[in-house]
N, C-alpha and C positions, 0 to 999 in steps of 0.2 A: 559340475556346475552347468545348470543351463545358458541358453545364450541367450533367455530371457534376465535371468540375475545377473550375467553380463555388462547387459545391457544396462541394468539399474546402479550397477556400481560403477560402469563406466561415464552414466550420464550423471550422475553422482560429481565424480572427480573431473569431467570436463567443464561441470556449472559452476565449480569451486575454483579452476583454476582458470576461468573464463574463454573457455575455448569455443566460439561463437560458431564456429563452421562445424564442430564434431557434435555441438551439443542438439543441430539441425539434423543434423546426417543421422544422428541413433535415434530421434525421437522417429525419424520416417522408417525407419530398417524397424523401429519398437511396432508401427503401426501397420509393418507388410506383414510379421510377426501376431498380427490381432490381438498388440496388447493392449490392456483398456485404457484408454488416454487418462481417467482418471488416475488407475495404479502406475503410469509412469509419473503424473502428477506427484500422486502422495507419497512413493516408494523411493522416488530418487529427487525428483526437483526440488520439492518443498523441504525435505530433509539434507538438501543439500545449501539451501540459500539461510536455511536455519545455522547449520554449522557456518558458513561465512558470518550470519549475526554475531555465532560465539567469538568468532575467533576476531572479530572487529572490536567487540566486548571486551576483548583481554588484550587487545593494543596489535595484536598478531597480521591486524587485516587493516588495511586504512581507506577511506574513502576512495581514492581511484579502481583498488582491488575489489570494494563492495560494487560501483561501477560496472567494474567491466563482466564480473558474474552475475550482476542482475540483467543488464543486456545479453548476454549471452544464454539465459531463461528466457526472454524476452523472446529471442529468435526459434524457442521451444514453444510457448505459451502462444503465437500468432496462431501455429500449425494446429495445437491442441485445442483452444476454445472456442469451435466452431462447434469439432466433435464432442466436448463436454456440451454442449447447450444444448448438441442436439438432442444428448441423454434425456436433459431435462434434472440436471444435479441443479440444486439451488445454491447461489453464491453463497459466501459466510454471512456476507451483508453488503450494503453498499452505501459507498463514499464519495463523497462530492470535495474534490479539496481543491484549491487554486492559491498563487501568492498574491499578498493582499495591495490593492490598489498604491498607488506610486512607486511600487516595487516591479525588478524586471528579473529578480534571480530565478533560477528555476534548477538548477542541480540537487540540493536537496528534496525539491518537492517530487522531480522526476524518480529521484531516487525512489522516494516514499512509493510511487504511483505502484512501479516495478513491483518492489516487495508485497504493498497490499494485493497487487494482481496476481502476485507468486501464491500470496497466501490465501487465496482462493475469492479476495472481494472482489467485484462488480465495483470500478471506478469510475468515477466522471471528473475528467481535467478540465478546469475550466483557465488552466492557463495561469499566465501573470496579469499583472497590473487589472487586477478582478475588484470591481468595486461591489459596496455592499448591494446594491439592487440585483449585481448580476450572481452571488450568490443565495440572492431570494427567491429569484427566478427558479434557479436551478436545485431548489429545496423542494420549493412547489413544483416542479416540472418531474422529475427522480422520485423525490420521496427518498432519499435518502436515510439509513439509520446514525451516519455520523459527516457530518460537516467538517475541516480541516483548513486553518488559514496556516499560511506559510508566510514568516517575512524574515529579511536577511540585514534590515538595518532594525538601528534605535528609533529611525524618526519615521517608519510606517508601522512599528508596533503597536501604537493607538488604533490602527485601524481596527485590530482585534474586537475593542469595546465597541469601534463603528460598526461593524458587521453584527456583531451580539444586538445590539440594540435594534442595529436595521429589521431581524429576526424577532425580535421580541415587539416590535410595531406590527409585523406581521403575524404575529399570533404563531408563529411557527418554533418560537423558542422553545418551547417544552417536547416539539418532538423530535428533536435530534439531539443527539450527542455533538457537544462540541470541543474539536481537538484543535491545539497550535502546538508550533513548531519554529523554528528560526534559529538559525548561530546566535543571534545576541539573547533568546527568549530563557525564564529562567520559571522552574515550577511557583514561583513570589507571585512572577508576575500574571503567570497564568490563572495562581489564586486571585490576583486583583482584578482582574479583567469578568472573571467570572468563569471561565470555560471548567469544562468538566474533565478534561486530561491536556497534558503536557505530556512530550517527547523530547529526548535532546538528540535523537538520531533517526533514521531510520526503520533502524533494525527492532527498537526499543517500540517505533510506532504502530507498528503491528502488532505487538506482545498487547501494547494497551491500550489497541482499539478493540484486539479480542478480549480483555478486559472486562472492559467499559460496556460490550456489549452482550459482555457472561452477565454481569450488575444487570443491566436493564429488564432480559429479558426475563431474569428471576423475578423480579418488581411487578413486571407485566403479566397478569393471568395469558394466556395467548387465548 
């Protein structure tokens, strides 16, 4: 076994089992190595934050553990995305997501950030307590291909419909995909609000923003 494939099974099992200082140390030894930051990317990170999605899926992994492996990528992905951009790789897409105004939770959405960044999109955080102008702003500013509100009560879940309509004043509704999320959010309500996907986790919100953005760009001649 080379100490290239080592290296990918090793950076593998330290993102899984969140080992934030090892998961550093072999992406720099991968890079003295001249390995391509993408194939550390696709060979071991991304395949490995995936298998944490599974194993959160089957009750195996619980939020802290998702956590501490997405940060521990996180302290991979600093070092690596300077050197991916310089390749000139295009993101999968990009996202604009923030939790929505009167709200101050940000664990989940952070969560989410992590993972889409894992999963190779171009994110834009706009943070908590984001009211709708300041995701219009940042529609029109990005260009984003999907929007994402986060809320973690009942009583700023309306903001949903605020944000959609703020967007839909702006003429901006039809071109972005738009995604929510929240402990109390339920796919009903996502139907009612209008949005174009719902997530109850995570790990789920990457599966179907890549989705969401397999549908679209089928639709769209490019």
């Amino acid at each position: 076994m080379s100490r290239e494939e080592e290296i990918r099974s090793e950076l593998f099992e330290h993102t899984l089992n969140g080992h934030a200082p090892e998961v550093k140390a072999l992406t720099e030894e991968a890079l003295t190595l001249h390995m391509d930051p993408m194939d550390i990317l696709f060979k071991a990170l991304i395949p490995s934050l995936e298998e944490v999605g599974r194993r959160f899926e089957k009750g195996d992994f619980f939020v802290p553990e998702m956590l501490i492996a997405a940060r521990a990528m996180q302290g991979a992905l600093v070092i690596l995305r300077p050197l991916i951009a310089e390749t000139g790789a295009k993101p999968v897409g990009r996202y604009v997501i923030g939790t929505v105004k009167g709200d101050i939770h940000d664990i989940g959405k952070n969560l989410c950030v992590i993972m889409l960044e894992g999963a190779g999109f171009e994110v834009f955080d706009l943070g908590v307590n984001t009211a709708p102008e300041k995701f219009v702003e940042a529609v029109q500013k990005h260009e984003p291909d999907i929007v994402g509100f986060s809320a973690f009560l009942t009583t700023t879940m309306p903001m949903f419909k605020a944000n959609i309509n703020a967007l839909q004043k702006a003429g901006l509704r039809d071109r972005v995909i738009v995604m929510v999320g929240g402990a109390p959010v339920t796919q009903e309500y996502a139907d009612a609000v209008g949005a174009d996907g719902y997530s109850a986790d995570a790990s789920a919100a990457v599966k179907k923003a890549k989705e969401l953005l397999e549908l679209r760009r089928e639709k769209v001649p490019a």
